[in-house]
Residue frames as qw, qx, qy, qz and C-alpha x, y, z in Angstrom:
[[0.853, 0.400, -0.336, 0.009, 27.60, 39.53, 112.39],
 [0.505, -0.701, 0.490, 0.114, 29.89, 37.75, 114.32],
 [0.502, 0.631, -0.551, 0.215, 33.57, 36.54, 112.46],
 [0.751, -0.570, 0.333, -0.019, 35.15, 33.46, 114.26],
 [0.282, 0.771, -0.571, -0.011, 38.87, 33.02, 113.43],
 [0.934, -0.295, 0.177, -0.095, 40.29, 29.58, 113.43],
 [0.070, -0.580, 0.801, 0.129, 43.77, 28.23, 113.44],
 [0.969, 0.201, 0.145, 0.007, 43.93, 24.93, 110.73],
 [0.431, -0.612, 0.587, 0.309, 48.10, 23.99, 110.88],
 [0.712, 0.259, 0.646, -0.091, 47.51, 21.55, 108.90],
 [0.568, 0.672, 0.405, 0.248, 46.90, 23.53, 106.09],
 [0.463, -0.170, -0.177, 0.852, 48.95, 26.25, 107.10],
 [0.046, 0.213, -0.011, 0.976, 46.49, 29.25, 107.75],
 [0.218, 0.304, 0.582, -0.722, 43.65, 30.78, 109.52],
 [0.013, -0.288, -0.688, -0.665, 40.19, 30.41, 108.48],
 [0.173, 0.217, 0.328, -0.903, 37.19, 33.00, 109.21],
 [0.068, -0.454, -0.888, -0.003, 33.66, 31.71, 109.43],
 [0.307, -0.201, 0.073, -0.928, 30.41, 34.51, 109.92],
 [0.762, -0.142, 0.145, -0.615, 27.42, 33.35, 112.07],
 [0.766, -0.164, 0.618, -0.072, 28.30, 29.55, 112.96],
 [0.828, 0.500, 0.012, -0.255, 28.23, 28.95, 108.91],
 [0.880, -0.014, 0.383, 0.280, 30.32, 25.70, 107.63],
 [0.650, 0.614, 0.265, 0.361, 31.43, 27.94, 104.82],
 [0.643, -0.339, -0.116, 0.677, 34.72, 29.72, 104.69],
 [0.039, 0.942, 0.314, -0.110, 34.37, 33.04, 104.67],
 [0.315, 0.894, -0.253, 0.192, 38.08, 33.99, 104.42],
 [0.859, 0.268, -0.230, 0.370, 41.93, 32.95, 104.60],
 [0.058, -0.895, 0.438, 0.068, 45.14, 34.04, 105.85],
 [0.988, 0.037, -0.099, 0.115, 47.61, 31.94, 105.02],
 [0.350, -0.830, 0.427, -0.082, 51.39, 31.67, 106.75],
 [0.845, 0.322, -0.377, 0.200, 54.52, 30.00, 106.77],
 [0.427, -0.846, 0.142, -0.287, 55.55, 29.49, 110.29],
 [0.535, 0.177, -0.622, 0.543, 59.17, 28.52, 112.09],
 [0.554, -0.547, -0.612, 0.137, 59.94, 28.23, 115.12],
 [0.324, -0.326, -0.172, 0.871, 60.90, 32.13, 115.66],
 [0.226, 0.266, -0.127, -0.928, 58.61, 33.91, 112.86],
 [0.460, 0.451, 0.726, -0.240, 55.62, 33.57, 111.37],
 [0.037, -0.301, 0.245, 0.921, 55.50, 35.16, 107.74],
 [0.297, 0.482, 0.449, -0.691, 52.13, 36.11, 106.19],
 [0.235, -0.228, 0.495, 0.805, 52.00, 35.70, 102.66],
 [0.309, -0.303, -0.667, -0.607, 48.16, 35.53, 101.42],
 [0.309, 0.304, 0.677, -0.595, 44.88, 36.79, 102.88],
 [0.093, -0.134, -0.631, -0.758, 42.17, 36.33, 100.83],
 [0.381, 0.386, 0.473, -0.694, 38.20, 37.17, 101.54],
 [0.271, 0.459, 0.791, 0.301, 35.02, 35.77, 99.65],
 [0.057, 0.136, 0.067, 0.987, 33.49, 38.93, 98.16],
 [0.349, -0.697, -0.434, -0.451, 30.16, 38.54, 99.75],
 [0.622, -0.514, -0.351, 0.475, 32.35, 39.04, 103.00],
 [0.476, 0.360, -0.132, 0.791, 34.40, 42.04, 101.60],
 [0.067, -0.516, -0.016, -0.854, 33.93, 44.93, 103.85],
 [0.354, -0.673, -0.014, -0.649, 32.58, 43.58, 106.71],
 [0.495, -0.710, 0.352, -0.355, 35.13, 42.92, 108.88],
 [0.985, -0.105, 0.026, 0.131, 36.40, 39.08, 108.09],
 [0.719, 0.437, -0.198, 0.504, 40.24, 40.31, 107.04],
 [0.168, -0.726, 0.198, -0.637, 40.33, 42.35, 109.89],
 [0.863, -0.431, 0.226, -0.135, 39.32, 39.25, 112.58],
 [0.900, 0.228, -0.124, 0.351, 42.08, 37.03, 110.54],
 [0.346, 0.578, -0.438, 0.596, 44.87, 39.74, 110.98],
 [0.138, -0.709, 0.475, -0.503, 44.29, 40.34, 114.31],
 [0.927, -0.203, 0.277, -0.149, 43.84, 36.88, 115.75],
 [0.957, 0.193, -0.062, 0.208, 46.18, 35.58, 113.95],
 [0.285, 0.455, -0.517, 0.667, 49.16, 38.63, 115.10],
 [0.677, -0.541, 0.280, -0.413, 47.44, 37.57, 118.75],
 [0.997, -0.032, 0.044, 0.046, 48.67, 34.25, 118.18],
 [0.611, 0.552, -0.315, 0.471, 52.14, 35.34, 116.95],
 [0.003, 0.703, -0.399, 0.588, 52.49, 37.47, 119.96],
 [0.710, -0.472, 0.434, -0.291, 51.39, 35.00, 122.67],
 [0.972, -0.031, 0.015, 0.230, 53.81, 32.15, 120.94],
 [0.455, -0.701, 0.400, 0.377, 56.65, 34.85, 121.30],
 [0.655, 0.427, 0.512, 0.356, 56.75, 34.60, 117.15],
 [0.003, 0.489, -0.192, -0.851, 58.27, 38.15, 114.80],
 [0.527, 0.686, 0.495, -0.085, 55.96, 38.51, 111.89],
 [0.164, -0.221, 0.481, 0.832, 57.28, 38.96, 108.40],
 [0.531, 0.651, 0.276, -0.468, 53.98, 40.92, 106.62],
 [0.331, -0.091, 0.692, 0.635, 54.75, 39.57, 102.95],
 [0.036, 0.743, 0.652, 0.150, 50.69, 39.72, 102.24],
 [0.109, 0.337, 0.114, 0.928, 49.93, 43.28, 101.14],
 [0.511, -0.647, -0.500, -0.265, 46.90, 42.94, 103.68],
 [0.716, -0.599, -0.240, 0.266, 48.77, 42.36, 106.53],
 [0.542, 0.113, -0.072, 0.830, 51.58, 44.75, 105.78],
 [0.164, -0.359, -0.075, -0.916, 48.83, 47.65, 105.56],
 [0.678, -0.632, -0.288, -0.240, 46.51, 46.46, 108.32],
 [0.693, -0.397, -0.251, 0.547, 49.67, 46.66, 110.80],
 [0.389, 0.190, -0.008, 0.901, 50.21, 49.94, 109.46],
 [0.453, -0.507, -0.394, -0.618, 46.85, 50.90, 110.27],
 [0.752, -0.636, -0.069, -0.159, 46.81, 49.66, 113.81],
 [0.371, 0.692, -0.460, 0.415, 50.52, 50.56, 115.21],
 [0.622, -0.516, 0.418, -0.415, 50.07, 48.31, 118.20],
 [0.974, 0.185, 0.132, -0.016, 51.18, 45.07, 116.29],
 [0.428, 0.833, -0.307, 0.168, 54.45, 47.28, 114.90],
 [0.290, -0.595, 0.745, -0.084, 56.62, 45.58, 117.91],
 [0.905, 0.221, 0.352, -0.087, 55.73, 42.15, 115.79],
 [0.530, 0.820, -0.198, -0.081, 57.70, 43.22, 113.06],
 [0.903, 0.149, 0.159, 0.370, 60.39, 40.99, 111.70],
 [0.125, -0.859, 0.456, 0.194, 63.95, 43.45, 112.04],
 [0.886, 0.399, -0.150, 0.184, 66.88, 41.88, 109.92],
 [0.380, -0.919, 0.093, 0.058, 69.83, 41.59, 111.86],
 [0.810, 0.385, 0.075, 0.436, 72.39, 40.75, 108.99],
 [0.229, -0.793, 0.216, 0.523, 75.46, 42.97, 109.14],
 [0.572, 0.184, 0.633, 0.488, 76.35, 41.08, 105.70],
 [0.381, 0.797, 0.021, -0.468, 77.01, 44.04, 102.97],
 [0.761, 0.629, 0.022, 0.157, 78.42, 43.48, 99.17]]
């Protein structure tokens, strides 16, 4: 099975095709400036679940973050636990550098 990952701006988010097919196999959606990129919804069709489409989205899409020089705020519980899972993505991470305290 192959899982092709497509940036659509437009709509703001990535969409993940299986085997050439016209039908969208699965989401990420994002909300992107011109310094971060924050994740906030991945969603997979459940005849896809399990093999592999939320996986191609995350990581194409934190490939893209990293080669536009972009920090990634994981709001999507997907993407928060698929970066934990793969600790090569962890220098993406969105750091707050407020000193502001109450």
């Amino acid at each position: 099975m192959a899982v092709e990952v497509s940036d659509v701006p437009e709509v703001r988010r990535y969409e993940a095709r299986v085997d050439g097919e016209s039908k969208v196999a699965g989401v990420a959606e994002y909300i992107r400036t011109t310094e971060l990129v924050a994740f906030v919804h991945t969603e997979v069709s459940p005849e896809y679940e399990g093999r592999g489409v939320g996986s191609a989205l995350a990581r194409t899409a934190l490939d893209d973050a990293r080669a536009a020089n972009l920090r990634v705020l994981a709001t999507c519980p997907f993407f928060a636990g698929w970066i934990a899972r793969h600790p090569e993505y962890e220098d993406l991470l969105y750091q707050s550098r407020s000193k502001v305290s109450d």
